[in-house]
PyMOL commands that place a pseudoatom at each C-alpha (Angstrom):
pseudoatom trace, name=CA, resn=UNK, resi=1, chain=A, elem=C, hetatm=0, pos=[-10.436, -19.600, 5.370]
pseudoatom trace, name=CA, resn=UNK, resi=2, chain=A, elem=C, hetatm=0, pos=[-8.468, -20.619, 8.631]
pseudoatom trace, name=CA, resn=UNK, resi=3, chain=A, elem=C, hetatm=0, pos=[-8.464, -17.897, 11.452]
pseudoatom trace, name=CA, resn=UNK, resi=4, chain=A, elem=C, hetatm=0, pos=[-5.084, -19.672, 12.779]
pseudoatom trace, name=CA, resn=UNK, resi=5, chain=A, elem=C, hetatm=0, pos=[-3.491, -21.371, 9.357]
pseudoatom trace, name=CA, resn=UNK, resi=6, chain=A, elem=C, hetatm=0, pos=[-1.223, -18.762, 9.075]
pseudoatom trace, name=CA, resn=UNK, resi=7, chain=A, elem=C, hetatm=0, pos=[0.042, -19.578, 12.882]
pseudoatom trace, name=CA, resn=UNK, resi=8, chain=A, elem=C, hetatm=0, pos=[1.187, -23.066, 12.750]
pseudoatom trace, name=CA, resn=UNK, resi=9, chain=A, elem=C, hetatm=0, pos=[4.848, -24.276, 13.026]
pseudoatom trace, name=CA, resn=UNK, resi=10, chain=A, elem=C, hetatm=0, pos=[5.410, -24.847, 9.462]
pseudoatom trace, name=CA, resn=UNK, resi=11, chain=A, elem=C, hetatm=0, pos=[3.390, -22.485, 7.518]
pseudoatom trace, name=CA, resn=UNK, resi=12, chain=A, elem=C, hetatm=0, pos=[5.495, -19.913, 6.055]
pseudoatom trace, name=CA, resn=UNK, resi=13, chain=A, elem=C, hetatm=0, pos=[2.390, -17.864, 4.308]
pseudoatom trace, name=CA, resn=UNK, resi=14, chain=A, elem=C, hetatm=0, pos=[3.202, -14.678, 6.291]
pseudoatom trace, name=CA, resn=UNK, resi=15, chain=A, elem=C, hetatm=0, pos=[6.975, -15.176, 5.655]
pseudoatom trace, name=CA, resn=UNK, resi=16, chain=A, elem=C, hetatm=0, pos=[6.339, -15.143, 1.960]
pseudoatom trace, name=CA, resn=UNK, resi=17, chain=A, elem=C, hetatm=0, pos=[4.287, -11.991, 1.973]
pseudoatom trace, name=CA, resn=UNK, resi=18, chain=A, elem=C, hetatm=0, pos=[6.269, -10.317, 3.612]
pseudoatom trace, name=CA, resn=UNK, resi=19, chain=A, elem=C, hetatm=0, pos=[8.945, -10.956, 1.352]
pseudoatom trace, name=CA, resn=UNK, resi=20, chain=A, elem=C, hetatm=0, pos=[6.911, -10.014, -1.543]
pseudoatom trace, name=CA, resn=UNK, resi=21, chain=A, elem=C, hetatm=0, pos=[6.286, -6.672, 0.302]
pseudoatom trace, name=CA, resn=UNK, resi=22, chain=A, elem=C, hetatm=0, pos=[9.387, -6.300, 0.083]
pseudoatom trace, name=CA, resn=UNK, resi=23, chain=A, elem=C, hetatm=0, pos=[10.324, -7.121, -3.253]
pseudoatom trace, name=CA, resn=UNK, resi=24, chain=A, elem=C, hetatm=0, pos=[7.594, -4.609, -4.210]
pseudoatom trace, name=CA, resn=UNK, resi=25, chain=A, elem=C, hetatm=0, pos=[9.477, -2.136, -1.682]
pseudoatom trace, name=CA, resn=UNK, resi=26, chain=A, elem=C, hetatm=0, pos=[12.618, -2.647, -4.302]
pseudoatom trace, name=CA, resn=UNK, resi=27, chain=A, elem=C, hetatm=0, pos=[10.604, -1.917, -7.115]
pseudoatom trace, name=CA, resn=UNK, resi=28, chain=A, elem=C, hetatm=0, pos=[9.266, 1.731, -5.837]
pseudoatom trace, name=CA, resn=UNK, resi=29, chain=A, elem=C, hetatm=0, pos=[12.709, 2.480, -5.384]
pseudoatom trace, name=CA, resn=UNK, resi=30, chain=A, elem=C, hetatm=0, pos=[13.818, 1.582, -8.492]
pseudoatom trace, name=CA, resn=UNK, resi=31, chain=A, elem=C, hetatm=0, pos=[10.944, 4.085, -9.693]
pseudoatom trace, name=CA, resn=UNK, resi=32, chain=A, elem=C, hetatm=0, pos=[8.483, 1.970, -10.419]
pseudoatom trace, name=CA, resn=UNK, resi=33, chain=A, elem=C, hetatm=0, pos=[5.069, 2.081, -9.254]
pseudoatom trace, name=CA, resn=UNK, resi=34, chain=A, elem=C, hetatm=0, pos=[4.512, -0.316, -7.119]
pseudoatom trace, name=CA, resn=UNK, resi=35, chain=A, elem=C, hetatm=0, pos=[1.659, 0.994, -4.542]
pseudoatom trace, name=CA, resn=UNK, resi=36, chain=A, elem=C, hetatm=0, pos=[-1.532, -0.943, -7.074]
pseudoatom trace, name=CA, resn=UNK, resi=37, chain=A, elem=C, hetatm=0, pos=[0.611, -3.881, -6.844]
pseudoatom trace, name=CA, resn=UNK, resi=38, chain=A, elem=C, hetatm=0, pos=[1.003, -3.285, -3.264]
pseudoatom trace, name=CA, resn=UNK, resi=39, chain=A, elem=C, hetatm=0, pos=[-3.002, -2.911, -2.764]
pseudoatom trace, name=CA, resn=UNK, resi=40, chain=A, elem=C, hetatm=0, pos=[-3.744, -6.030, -4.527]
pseudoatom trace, name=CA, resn=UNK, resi=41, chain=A, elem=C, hetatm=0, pos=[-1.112, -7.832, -2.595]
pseudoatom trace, name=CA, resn=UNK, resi=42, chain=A, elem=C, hetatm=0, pos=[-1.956, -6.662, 0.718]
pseudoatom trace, name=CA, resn=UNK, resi=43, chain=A, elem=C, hetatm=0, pos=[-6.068, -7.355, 0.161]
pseudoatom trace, name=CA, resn=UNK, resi=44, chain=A, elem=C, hetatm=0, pos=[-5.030, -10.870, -1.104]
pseudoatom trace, name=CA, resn=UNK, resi=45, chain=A, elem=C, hetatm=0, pos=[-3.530, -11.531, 2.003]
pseudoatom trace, name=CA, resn=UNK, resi=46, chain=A, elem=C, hetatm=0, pos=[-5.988, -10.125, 4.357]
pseudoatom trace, name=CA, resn=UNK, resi=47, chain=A, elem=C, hetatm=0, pos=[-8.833, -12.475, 2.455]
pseudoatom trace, name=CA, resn=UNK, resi=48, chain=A, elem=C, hetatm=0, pos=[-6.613, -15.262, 2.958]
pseudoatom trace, name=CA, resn=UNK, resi=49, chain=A, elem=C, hetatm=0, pos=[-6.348, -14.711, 6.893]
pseudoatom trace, name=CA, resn=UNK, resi=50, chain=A, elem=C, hetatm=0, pos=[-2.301, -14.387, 6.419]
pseudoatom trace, name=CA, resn=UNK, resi=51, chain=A, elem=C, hetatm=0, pos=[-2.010, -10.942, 8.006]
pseudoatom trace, name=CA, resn=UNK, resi=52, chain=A, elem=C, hetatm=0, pos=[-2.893, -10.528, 11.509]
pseudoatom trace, name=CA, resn=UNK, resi=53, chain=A, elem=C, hetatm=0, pos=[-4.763, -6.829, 11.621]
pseudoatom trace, name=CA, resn=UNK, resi=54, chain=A, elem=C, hetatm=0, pos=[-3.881, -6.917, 15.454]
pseudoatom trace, name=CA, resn=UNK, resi=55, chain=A, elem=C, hetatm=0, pos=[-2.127, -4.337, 17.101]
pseudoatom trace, name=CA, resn=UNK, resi=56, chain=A, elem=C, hetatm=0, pos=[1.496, -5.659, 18.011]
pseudoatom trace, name=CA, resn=UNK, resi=57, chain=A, elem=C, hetatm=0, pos=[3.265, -4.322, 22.063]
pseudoatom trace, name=CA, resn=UNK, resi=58, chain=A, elem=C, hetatm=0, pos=[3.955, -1.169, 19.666]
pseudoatom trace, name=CA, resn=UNK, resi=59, chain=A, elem=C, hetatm=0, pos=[0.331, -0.276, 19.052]
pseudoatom trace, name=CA, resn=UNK, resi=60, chain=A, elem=C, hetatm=0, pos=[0.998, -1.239, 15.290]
pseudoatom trace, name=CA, resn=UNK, resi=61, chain=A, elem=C, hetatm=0, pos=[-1.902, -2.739, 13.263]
pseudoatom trace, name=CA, resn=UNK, resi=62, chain=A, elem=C, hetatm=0, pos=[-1.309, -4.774, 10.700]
pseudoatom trace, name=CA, resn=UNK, resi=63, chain=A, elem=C, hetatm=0, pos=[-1.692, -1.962, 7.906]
pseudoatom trace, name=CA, resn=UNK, resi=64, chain=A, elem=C, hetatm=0, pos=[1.005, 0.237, 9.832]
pseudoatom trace, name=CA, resn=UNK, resi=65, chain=A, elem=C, hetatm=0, pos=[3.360, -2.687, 9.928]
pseudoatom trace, name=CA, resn=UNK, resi=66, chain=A, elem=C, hetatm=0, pos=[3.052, -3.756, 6.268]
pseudoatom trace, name=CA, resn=UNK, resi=67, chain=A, elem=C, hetatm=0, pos=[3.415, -0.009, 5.408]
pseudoatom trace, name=CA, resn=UNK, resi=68, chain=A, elem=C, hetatm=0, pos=[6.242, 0.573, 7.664]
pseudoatom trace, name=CA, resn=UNK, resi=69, chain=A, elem=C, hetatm=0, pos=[8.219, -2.305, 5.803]
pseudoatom trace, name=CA, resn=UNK, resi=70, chain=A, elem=C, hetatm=0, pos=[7.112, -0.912, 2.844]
pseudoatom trace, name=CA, resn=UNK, resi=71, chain=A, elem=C, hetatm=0, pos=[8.381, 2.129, 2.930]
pseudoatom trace, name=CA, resn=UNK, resi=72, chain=A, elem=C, hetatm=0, pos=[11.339, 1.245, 4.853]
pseudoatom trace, name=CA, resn=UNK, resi=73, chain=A, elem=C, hetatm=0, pos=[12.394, -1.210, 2.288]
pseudoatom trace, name=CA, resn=UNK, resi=74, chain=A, elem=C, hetatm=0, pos=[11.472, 1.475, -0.792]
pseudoatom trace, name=CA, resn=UNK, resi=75, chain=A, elem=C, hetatm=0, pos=[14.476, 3.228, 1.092]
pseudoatom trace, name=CA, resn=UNK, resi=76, chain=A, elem=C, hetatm=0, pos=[13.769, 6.596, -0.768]
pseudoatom trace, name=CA, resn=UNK, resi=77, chain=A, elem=C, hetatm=0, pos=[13.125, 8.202, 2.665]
pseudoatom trace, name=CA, resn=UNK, resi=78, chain=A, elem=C, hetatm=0, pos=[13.567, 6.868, 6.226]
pseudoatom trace, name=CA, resn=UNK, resi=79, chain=A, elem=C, hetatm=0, pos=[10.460, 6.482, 8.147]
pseudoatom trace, name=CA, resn=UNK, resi=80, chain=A, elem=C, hetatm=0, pos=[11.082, 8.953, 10.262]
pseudoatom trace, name=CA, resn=UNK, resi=81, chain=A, elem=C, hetatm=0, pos=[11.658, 11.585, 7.623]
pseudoatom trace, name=CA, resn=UNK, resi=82, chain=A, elem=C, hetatm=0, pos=[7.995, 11.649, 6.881]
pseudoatom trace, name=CA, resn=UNK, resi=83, chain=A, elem=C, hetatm=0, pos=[5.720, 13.559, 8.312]
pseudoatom trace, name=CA, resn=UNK, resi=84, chain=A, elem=C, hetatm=0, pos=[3.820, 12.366, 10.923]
pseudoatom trace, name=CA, resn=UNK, resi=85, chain=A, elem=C, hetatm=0, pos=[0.251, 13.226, 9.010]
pseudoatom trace, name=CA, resn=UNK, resi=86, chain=A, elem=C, hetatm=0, pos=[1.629, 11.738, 5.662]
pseudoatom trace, name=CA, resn=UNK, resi=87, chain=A, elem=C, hetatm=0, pos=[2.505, 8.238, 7.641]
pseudoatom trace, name=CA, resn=UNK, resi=88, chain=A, elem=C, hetatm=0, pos=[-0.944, 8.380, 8.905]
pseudoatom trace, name=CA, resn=UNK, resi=89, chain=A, elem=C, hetatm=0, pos=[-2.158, 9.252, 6.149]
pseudoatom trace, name=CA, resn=UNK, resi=90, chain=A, elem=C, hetatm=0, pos=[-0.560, 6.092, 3.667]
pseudoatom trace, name=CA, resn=UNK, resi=91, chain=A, elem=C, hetatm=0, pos=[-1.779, 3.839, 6.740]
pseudoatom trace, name=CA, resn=UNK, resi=92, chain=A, elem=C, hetatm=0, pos=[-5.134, 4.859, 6.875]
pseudoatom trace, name=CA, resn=UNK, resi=93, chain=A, elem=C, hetatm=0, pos=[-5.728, 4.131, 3.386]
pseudoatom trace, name=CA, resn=UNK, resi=94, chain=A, elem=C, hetatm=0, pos=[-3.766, 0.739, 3.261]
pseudoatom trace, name=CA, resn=UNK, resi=95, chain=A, elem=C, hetatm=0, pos=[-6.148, -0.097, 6.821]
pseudoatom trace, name=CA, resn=UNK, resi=96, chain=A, elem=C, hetatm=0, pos=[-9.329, 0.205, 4.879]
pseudoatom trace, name=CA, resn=UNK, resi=97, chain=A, elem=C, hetatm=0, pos=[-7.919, -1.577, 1.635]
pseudoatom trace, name=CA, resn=UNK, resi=98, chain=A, elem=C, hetatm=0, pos=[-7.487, -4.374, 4.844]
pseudoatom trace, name=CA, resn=UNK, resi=99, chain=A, elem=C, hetatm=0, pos=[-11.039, -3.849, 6.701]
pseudoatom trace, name=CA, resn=UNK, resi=100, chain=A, elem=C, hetatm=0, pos=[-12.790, -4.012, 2.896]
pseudoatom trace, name=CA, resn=UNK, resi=101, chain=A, elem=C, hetatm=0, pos=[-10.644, -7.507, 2.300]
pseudoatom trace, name=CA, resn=UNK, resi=102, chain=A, elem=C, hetatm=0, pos=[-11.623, -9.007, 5.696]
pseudoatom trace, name=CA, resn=UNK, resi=103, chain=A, elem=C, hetatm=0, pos=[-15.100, -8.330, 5.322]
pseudoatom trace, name=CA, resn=UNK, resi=104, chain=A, elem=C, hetatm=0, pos=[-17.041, -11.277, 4.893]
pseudoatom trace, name=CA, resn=UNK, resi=105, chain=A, elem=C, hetatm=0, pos=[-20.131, -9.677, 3.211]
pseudoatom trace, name=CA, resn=UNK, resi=106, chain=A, elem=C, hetatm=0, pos=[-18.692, -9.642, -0.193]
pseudoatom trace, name=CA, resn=UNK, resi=107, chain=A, elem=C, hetatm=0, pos=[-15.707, -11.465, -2.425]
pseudoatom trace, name=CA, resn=UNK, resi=108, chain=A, elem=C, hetatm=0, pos=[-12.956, -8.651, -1.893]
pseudoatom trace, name=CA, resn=UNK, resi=109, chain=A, elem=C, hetatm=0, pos=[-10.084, -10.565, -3.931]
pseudoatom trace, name=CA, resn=UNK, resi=110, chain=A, elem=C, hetatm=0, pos=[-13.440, -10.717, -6.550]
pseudoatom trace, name=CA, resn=UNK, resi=111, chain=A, elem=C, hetatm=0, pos=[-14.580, -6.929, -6.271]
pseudoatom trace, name=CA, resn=UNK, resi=112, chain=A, elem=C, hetatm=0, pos=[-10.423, -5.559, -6.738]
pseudoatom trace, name=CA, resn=UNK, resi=113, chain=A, elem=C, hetatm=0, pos=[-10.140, -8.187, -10.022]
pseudoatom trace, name=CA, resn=UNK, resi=114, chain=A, elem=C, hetatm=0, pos=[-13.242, -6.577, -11.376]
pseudoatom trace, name=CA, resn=UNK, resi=115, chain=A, elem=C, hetatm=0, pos=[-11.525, -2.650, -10.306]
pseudoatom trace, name=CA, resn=UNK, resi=116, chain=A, elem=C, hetatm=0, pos=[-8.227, -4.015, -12.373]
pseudoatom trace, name=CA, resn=UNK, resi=117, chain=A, elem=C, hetatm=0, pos=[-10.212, -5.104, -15.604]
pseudoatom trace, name=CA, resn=UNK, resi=118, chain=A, elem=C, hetatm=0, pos=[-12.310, -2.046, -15.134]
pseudoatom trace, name=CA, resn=UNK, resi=119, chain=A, elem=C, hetatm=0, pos=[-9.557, 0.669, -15.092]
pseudoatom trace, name=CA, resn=UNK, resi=120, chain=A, elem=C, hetatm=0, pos=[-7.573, -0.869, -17.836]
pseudoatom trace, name=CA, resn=UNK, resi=121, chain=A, elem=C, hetatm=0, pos=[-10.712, -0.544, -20.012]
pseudoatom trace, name=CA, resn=UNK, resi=122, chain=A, elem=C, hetatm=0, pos=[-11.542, 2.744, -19.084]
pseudoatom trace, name=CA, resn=UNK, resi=123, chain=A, elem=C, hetatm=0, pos=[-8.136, 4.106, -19.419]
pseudoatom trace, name=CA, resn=UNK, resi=124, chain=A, elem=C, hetatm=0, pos=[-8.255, 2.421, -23.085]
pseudoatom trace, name=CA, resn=UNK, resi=125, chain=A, elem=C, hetatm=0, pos=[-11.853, 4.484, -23.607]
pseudoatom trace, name=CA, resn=UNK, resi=126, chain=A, elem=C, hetatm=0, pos=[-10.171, 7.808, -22.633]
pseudoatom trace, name=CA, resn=UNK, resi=127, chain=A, elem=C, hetatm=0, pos=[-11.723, 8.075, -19.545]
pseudoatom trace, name=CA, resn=UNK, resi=128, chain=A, elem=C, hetatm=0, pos=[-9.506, 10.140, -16.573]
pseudoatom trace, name=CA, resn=UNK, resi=129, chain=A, elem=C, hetatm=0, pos=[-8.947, 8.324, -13.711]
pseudoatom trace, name=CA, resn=UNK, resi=130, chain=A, elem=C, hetatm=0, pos=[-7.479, 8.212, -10.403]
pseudoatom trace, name=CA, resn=UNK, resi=131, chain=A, elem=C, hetatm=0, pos=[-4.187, 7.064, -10.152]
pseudoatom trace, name=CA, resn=UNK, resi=132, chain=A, elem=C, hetatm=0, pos=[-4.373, 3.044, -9.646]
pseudoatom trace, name=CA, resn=UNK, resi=133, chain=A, elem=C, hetatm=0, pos=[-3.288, 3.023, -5.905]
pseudoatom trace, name=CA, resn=UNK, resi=134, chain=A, elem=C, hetatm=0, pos=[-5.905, 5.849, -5.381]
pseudoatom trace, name=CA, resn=UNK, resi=135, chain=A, elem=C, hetatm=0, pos=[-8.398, 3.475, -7.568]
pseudoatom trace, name=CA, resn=UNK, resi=136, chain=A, elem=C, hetatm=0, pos=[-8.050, 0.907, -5.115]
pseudoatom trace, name=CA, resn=UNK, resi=137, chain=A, elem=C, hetatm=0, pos=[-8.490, 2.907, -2.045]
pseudoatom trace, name=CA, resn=UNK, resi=138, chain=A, elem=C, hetatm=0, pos=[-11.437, 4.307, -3.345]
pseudoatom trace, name=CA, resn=UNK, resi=139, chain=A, elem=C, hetatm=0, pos=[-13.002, 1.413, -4.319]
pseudoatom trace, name=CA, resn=UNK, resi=140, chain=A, elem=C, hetatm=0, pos=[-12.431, -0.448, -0.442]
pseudoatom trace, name=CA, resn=UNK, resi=141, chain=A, elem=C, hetatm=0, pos=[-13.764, 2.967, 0.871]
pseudoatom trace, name=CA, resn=UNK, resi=142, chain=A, elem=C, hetatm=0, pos=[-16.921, 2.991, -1.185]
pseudoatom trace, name=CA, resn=UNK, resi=143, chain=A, elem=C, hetatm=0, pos=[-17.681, -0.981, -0.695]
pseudoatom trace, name=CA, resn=UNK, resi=144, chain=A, elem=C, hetatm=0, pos=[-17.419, -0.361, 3.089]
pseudoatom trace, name=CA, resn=UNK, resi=145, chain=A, elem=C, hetatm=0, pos=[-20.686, 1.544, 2.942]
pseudoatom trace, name=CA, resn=UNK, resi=146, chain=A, elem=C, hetatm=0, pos=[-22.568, -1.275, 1.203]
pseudoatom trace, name=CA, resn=UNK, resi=147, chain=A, elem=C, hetatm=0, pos=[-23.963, -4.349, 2.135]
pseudoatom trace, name=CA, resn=UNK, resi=148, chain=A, elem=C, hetatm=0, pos=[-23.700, -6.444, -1.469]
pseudoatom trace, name=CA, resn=UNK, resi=149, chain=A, elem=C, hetatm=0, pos=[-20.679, -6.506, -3.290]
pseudoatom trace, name=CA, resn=UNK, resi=150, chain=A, elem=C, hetatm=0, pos=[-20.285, -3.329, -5.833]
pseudoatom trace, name=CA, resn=UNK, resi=151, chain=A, elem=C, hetatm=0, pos=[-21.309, -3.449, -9.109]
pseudoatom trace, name=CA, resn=UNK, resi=152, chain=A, elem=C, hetatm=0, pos=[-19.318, -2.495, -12.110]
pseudoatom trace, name=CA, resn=UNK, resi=153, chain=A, elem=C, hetatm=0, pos=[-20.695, 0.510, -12.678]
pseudoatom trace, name=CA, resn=UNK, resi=154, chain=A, elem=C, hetatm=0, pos=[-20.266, 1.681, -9.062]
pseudoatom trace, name=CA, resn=UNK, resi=155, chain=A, elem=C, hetatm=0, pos=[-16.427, 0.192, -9.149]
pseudoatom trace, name=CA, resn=UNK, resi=156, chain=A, elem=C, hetatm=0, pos=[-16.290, 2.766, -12.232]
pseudoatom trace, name=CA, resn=UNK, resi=157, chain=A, elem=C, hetatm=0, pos=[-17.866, 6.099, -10.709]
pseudoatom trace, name=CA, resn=UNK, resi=158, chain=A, elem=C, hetatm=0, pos=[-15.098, 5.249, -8.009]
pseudoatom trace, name=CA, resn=UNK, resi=159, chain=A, elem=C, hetatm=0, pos=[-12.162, 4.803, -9.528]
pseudoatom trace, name=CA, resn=UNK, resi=160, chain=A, elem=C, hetatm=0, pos=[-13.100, 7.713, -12.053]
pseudoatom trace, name=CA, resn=UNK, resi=161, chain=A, elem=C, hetatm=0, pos=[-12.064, 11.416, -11.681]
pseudoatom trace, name=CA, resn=UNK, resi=162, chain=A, elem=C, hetatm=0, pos=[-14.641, 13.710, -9.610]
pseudoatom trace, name=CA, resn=UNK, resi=163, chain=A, elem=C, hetatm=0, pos=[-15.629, 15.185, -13.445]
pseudoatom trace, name=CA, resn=UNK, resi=164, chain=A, elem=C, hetatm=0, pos=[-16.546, 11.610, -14.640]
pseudoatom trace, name=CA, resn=UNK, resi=165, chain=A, elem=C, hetatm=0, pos=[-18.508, 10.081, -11.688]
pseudoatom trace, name=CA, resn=UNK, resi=166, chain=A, elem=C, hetatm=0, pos=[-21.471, 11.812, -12.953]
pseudoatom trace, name=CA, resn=UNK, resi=167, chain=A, elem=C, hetatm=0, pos=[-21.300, 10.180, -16.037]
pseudoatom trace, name=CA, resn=UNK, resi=168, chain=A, elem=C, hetatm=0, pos=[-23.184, 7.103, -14.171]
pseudoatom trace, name=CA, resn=UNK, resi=169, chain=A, elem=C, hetatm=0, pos=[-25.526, 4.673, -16.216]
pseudoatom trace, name=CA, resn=UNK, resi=170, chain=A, elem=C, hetatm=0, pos=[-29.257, 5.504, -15.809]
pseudoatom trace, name=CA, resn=UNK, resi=171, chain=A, elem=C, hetatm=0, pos=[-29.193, 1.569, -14.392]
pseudoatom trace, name=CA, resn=UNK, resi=172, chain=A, elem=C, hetatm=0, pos=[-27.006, 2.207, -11.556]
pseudoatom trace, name=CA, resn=UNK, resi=173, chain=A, elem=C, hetatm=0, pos=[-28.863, 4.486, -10.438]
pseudoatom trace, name=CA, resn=UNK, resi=174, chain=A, elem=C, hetatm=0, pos=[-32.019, 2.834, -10.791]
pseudoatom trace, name=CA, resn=UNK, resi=175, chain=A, elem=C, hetatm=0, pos=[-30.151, -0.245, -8.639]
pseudoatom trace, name=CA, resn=UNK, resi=176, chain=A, elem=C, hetatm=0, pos=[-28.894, 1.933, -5.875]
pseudoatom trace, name=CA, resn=UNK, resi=177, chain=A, elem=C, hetatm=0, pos=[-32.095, 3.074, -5.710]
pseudoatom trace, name=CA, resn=UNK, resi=178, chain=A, elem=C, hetatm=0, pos=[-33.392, -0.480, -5.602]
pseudoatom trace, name=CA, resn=UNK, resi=179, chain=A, elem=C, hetatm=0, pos=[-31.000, -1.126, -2.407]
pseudoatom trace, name=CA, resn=UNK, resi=180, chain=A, elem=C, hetatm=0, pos=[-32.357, 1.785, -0.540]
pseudoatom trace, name=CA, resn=UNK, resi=181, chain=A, elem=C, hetatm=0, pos=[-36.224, 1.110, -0.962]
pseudoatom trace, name=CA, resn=UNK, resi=182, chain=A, elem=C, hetatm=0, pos=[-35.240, -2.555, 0.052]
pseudoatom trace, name=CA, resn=UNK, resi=183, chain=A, elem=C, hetatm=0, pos=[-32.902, -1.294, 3.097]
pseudoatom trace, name=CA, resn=UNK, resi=184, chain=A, elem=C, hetatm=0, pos=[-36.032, 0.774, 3.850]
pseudoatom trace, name=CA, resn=UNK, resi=185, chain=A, elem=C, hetatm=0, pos=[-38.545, -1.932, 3.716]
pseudoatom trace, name=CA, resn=UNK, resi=186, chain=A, elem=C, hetatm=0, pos=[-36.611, -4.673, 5.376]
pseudoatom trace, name=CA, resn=UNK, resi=187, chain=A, elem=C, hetatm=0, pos=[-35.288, -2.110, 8.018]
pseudoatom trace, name=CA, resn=UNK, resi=188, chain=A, elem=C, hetatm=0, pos=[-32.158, -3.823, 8.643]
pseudoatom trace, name=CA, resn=UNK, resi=189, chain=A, elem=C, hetatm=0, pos=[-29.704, -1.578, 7.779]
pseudoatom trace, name=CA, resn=UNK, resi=190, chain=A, elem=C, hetatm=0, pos=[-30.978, 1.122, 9.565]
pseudoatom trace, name=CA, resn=UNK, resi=191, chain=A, elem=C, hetatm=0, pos=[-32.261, -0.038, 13.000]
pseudoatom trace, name=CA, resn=UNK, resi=192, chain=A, elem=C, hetatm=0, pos=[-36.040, 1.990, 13.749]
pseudoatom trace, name=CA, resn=UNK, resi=193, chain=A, elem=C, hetatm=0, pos=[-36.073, 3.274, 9.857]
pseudoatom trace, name=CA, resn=UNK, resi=194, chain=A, elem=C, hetatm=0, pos=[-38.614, 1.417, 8.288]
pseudoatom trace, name=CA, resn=UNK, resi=195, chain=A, elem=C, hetatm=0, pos=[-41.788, 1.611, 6.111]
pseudoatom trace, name=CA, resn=UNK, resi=196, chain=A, elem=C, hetatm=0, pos=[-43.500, -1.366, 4.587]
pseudoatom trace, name=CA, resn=UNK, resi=197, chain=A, elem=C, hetatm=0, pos=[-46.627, 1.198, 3.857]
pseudoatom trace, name=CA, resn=UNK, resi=198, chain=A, elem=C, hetatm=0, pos=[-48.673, 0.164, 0.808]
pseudoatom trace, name=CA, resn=UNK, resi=199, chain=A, elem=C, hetatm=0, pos=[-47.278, 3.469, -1.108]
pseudoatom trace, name=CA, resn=UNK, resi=200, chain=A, elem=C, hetatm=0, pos=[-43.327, 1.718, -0.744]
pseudoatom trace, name=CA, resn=UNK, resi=201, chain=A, elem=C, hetatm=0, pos=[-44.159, -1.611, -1.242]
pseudoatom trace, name=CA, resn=UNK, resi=202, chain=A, elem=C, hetatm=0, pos=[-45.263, -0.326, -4.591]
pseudoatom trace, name=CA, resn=UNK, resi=203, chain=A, elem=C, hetatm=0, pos=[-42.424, 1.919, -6.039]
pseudoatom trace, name=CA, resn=UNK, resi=204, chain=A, elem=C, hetatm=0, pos=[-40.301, -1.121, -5.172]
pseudoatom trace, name=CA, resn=UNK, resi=205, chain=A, elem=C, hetatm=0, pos=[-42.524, -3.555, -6.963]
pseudoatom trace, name=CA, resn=UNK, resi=206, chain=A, elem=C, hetatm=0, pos=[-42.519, -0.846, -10.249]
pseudoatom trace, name=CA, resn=UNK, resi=207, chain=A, elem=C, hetatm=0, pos=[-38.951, -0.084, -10.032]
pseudoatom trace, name=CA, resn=UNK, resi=208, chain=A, elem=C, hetatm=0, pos=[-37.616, -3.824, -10.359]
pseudoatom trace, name=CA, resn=UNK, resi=209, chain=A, elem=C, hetatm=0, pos=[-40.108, -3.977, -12.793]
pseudoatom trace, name=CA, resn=UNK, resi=210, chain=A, elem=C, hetatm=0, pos=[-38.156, -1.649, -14.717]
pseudoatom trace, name=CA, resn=UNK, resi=211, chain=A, elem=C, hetatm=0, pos=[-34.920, -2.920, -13.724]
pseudoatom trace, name=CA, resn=UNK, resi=212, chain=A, elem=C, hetatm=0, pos=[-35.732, -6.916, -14.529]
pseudoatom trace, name=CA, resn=UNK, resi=213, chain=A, elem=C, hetatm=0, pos=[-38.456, -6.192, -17.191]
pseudoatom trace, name=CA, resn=UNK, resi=214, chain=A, elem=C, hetatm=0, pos=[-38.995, -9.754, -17.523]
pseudoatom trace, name=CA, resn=UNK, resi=215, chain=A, elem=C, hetatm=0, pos=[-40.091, -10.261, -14.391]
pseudoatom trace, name=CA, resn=UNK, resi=216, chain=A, elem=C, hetatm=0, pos=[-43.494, -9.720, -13.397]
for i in range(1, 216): cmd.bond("trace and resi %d" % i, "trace and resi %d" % (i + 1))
show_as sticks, trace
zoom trace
């Protein structure tokens, strides 16, 4: 990725996303839902460095301007006939769908593919989920917190309804459980919280044991 592709003379990349913000814009007012097409969009062009997250002279990040456009072009209510909390709100959650896709510690574009594959299979397996758009949200939220990229049974618990998240796999657990006895060892994620005592070293050694029991 370029940090400045998206400014030179002749690269219309911004131009075209915005446009297809706006065709999506067209398609919530004509009563579709839009918003997980919107999500996908938006992430796609955050990884690909085409929208600036800057604020603009109006104080506008780049989540409250794609929003604003949004919404504005949906035309179903003016912008300022919603609430000042609700505008916050929608923003807030489109701004960490943007601060999960500019992350460099993990393949975001890779991680929302997985979330889209995921949902339509768990939706086809009768399990309740959040609404798609909500899916998304939660699934940026939740990979903010980690270091590695989710895996597909944490993309699940978040994207599932509260009443199904604690119908995790006995492996998941075992892995997050794997990433904090390795956080704790290492003591990198947690500056001055570490233990590399003989007692650690070993639950860590047994427990990928169990997790990879081919390797010894």
């Amino acid at each position: 990725m370029s940090a400045l592709a998206h400014n030179t003379a002749n690269d219309t990349r911004l131009a075209d996303a915005m446009e297809i913000i706006r065709e999506l814009a067209y398609a919530q007012a004509a009563g579709d839902d839009a918003m997980p097409n919107l999500a996908i969009h938006v992430a796609r062009i955050v990884y690909d460095d085409i929208l600036d997250l800057s604020k603009d002279q109006n104080g506008d990040d780049g989540a409250a301007r794609v929003f604003k456009s949004f919404i504005i072009n949906a035309g179903k209510r003016a912008i300022h006939d919603r609430t000042e909390k609700g505008l916050k709100s929608n923003i807030s959650k489109l701004r960490q769908i943007c601060l999960f896709a500019s992350n460099p510690k993990w393949d975001a574009v890779d991680v929302f593919n997985r979330s889209t594959i995921i949902m339509r299979k768990a939706k086809k397996d009768g399990i309740e989920l959040k609404s798609p758009y909500e899916g998304y949200v939660c699934v940026a939220r939740e990979q903010l917190k980690l270091d590695d990229a989710m895996d597909d049974d944490m993309i699940l618990a978040a994207v599932a309804k509260s009443e199904n998240t604690k119908t995790v796999t006995v492996e998941g657990q075992l892995k997050k459980a794997q990433k904090i006895l390795d956080d704790l060892i290492t003591g990198e994620k947690y500056p001055g919280v570490q233990d590399s005592s003989p007692e650690v070293l070993i639950a860590a050694e047994q427990l990928n044991t169990r997790i990879n029991p081919k390797i010894i």
